[in-house]
Backbone as CSV, one residue per row, in Angstrom:
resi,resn,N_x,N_y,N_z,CA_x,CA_y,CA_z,C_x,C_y,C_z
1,UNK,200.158,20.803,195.407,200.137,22.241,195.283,200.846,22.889,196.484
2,UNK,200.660,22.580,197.833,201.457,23.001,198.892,203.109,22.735,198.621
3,UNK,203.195,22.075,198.211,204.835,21.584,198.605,205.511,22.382,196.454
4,UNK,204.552,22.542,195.836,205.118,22.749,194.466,204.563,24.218,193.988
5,UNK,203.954,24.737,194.656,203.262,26.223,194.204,202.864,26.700,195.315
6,UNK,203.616,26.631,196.247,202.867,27.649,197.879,202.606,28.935,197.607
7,UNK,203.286,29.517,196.581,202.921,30.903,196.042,201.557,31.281,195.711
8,UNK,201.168,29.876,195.124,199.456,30.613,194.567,198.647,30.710,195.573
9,UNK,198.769,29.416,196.905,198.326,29.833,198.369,198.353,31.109,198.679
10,UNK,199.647,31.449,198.752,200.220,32.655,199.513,199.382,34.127,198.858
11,UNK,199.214,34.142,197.447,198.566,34.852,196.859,197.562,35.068,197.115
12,UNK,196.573,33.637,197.780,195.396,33.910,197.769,195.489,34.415,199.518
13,UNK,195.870,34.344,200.045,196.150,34.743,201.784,196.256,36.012,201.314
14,UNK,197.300,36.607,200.802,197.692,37.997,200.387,196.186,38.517,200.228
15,UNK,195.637,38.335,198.908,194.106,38.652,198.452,193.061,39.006,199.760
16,UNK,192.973,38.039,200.345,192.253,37.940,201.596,192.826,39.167,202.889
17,UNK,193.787,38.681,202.826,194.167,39.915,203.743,194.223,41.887,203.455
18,UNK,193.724,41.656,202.349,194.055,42.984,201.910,192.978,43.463,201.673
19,UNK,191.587,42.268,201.463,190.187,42.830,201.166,190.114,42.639,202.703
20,UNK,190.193,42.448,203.934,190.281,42.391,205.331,190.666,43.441,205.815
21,UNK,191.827,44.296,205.624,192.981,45.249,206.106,192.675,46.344,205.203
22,UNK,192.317,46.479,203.860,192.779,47.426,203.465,191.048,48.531,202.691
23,UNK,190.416,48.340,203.839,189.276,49.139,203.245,189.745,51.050,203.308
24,UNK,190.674,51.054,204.107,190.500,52.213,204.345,192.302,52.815,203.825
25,UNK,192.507,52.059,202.462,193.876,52.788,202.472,194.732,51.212,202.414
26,UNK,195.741,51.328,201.978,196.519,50.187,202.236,196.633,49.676,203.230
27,UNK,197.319,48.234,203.570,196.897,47.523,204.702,198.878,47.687,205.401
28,UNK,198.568,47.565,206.538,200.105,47.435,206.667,200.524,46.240,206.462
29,UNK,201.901,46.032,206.318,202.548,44.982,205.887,202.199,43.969,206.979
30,UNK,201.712,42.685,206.271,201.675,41.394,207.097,202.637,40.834,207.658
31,UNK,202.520,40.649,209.174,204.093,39.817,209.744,203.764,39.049,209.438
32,UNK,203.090,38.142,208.634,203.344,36.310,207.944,204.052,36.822,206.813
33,UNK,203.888,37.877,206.109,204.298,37.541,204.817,205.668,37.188,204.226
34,UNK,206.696,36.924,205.129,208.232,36.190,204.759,207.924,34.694,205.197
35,UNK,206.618,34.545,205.775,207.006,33.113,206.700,205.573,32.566,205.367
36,UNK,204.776,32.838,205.239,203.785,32.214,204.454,204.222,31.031,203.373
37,UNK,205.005,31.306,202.261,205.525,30.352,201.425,206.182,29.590,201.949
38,UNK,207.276,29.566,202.767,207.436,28.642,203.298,207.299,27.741,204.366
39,UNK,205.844,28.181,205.229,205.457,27.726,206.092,204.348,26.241,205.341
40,UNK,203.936,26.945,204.160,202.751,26.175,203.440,203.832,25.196,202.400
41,UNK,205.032,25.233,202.316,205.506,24.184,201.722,205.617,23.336,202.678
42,UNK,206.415,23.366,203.532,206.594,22.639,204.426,205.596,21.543,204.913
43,UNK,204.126,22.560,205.237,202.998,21.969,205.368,202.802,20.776,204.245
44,UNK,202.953,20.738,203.148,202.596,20.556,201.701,203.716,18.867,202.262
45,UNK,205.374,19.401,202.851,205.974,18.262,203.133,205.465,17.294,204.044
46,UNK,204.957,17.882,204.870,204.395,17.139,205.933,203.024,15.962,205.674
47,UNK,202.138,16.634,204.528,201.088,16.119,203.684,201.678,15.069,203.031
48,UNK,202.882,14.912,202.878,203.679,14.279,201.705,204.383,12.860,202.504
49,UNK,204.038,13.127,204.081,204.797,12.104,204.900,205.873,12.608,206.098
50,UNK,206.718,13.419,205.588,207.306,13.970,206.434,207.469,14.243,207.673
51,UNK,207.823,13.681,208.719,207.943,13.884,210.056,208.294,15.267,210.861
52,UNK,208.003,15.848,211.838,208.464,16.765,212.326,207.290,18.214,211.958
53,UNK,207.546,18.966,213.162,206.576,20.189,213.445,207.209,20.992,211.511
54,UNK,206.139,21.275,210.478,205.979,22.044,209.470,206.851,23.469,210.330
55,UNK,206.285,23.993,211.306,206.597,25.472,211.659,208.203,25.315,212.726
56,UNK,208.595,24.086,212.720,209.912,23.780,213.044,210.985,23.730,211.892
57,UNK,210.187,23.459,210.815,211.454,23.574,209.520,211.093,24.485,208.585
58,UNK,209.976,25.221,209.159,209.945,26.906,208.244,211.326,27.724,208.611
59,UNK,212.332,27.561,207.269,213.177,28.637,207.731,212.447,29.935,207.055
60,UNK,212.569,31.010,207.839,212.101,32.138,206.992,212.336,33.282,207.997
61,UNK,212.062,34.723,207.481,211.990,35.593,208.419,210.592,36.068,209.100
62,UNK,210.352,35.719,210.149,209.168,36.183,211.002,209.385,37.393,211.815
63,UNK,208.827,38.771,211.087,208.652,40.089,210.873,207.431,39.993,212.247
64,UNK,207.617,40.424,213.469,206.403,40.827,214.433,206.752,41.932,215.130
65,UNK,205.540,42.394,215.013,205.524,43.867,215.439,204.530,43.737,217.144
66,UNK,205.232,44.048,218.117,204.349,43.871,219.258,203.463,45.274,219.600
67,UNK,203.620,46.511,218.670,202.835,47.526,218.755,201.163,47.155,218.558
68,UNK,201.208,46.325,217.356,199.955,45.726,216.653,199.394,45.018,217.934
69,UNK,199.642,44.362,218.573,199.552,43.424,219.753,199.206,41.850,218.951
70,UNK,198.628,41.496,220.213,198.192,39.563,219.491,197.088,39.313,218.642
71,UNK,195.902,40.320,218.747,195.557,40.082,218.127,195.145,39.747,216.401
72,UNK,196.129,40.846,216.361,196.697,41.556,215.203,197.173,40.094,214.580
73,UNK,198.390,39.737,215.002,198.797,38.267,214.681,197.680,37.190,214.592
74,UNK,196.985,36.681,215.284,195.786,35.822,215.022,194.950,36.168,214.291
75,UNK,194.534,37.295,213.769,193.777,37.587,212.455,194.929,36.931,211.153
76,UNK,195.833,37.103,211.158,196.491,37.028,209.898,196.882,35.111,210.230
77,UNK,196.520,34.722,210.835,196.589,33.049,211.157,195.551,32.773,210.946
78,UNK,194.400,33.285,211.341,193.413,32.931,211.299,192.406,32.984,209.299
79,UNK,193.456,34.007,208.855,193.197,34.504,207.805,193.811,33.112,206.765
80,UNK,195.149,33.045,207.395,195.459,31.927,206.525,194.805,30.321,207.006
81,UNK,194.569,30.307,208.198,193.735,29.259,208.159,192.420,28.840,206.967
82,UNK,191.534,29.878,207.209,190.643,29.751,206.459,191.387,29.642,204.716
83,UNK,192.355,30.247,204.189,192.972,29.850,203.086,193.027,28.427,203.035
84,UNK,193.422,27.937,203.369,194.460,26.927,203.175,192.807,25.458,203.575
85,UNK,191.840,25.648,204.640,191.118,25.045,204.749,190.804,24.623,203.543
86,UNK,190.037,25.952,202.737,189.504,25.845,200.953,190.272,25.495,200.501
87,UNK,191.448,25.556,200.567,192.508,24.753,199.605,192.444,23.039,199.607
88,UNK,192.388,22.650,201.177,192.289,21.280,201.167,191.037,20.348,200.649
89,UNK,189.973,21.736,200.853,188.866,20.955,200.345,188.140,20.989,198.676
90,UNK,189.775,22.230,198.403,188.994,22.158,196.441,190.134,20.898,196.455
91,UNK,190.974,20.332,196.821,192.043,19.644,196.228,191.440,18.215,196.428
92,UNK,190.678,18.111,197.340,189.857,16.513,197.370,190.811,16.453,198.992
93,UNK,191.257,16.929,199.412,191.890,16.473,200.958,190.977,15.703,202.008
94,UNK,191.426,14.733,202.714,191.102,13.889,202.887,190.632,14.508,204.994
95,UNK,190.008,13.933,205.126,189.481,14.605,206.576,190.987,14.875,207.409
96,UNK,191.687,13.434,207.321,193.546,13.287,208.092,193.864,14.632,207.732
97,UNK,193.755,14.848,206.402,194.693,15.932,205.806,194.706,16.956,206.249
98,UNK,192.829,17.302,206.305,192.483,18.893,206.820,193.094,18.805,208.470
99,UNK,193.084,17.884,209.118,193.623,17.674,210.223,194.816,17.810,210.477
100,UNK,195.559,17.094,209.916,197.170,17.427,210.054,197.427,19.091,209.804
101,UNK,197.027,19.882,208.877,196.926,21.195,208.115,196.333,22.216,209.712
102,UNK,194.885,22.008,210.491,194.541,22.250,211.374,195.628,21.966,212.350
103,UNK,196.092,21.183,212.756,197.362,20.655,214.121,198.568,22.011,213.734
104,UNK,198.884,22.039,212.319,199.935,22.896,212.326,200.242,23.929,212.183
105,UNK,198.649,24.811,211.814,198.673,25.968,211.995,198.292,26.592,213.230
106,UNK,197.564,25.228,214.100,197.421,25.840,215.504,198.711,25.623,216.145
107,UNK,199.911,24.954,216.005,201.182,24.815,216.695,201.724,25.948,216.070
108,UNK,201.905,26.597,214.623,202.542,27.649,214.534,202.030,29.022,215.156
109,UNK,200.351,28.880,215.134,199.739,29.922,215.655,200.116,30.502,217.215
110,UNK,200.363,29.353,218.150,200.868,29.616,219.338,201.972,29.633,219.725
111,UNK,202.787,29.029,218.537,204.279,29.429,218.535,204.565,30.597,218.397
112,UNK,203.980,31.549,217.495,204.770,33.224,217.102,203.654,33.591,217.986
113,UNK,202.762,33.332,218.351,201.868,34.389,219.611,203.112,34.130,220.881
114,UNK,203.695,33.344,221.310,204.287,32.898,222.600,205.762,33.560,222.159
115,UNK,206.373,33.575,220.923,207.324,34.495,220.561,207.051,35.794,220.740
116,UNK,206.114,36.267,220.137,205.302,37.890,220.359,205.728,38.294,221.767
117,UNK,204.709,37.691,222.852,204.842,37.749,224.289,206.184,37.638,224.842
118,UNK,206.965,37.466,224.287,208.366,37.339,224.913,209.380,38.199,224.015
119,UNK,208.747,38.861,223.198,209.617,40.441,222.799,209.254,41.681,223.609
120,UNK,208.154,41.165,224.582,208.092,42.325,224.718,208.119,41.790,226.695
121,UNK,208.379,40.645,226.927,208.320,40.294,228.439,209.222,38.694,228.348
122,UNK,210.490,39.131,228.728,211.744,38.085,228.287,210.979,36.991,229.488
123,UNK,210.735,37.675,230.121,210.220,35.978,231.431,209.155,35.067,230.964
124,UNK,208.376,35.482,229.848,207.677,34.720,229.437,207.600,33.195,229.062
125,UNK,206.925,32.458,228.663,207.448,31.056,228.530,208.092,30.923,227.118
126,UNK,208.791,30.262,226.797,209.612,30.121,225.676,208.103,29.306,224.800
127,UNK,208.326,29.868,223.078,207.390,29.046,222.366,207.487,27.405,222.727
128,UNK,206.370,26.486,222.649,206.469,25.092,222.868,207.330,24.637,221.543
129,UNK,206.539,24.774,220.222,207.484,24.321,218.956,208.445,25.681,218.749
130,UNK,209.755,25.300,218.499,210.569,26.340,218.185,210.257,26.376,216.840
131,UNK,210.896,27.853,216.370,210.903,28.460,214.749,212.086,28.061,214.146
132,UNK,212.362,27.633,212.951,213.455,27.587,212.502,213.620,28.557,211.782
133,UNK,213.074,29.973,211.769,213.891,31.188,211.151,214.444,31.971,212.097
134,UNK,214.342,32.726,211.553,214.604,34.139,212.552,213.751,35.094,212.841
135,UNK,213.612,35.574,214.070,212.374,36.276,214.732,213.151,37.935,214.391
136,UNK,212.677,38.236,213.859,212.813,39.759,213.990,211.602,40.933,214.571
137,UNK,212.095,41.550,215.440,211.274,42.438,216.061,211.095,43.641,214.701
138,UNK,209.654,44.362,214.849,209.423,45.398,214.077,209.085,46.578,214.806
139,UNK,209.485,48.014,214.962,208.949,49.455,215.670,207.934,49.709,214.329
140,UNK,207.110,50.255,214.995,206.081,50.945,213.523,205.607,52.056,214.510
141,UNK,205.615,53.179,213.283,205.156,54.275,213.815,203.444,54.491,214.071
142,UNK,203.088,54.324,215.210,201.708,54.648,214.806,201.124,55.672,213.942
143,UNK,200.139,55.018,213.315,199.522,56.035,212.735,199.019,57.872,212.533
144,UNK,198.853,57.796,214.258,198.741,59.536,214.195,200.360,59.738,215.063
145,UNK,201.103,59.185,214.701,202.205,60.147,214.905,203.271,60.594,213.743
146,UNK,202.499,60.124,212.784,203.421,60.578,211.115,203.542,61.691,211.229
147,UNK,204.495,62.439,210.707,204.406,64.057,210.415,203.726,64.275,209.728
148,UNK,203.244,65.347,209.839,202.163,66.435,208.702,202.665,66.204,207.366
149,UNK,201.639,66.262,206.800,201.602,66.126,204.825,202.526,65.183,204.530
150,UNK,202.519,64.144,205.132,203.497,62.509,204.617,201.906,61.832,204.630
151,UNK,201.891,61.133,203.661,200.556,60.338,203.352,201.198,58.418,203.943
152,UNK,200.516,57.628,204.204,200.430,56.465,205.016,201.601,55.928,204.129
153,UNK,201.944,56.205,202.676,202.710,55.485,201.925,204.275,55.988,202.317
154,UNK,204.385,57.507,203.512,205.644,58.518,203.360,205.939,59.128,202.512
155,UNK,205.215,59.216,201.842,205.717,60.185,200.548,204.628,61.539,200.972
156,UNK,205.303,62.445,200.346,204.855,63.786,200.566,203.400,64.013,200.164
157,UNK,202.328,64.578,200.816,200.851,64.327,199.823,201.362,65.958,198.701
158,UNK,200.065,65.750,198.035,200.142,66.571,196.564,198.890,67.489,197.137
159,UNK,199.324,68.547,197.411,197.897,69.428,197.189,197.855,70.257,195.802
């Protein structure tokens, strides 16, 4: 299922994150969500035998916003952790498995936290596992600085 349907994973991360984020209004956009599918195939390759860091041959775009700060990012790791745990254990995964799955979301987890820290402080230490996508920085407007009568979506509200 990892390496042939990462989507239905990803779906269920999505799900989770949105009953997490979005009690009060939509949630803002997840910086995993370009890297998720193909972070969990990869994973899925690695399950499969495959050598080499999963979050070293995620190509994808990794969307981080350093306004949100770190923690912000470790909820949504942490979010997919717990995904992907239940995943290994409805699939019959084997203790190795949940292990290998654990090793690589904590190497990706401190990889884009150690990327984070160094968009916003270049002296920082370079991530230990590199990314094989592309890091893109995100500006987001905070919240109370929207203009008047634009609703969280930008669109004009309706009175």
């Amino acid at each position: 299922m990892f390496m042939e349907q990462p989507e239905r994973l990803a779906a269920a991360w999505r799900r989770a994150r949105f009953a997490e984020e979005g009690k009060e209004g939509p949630p803002p956009r997840n910086q995993l969500e370009g890297v998720v599918e193909p972070f969990i195939r990869e994973l899925g390759r690695s399950l499969g035998g495959t050598e080499g860091s999963p979050w070293s041959r995620t190509r994808a775009v990794l969307r981080l916003a350093p306004g949100r700060g770190k923690e912000a990012l470790r909820q949504e790791f942490e979010s997919l952790r717990r995904c992907l745990r239940d995943a290994v254990a409805a699939l019959g995964g084997s203790e190795e498995e949940g292990a290998l799955v654990e090793r690589a979301l904590d190497e990706a987890s401190e990889a884009a936290l150690a990327q984070l820290e160094r968009l916003t402080n270049p002296l920082a230490p370079r991530p230990g596992v590199p990314f094989a996508g592309l890091v893109v920085r995100v500006f987001e407007r905070p919240p109370s600085a929207r203009p008047r009568g634009l609703s969280r979506t930008g669109r004009e509200a309706m009175h």
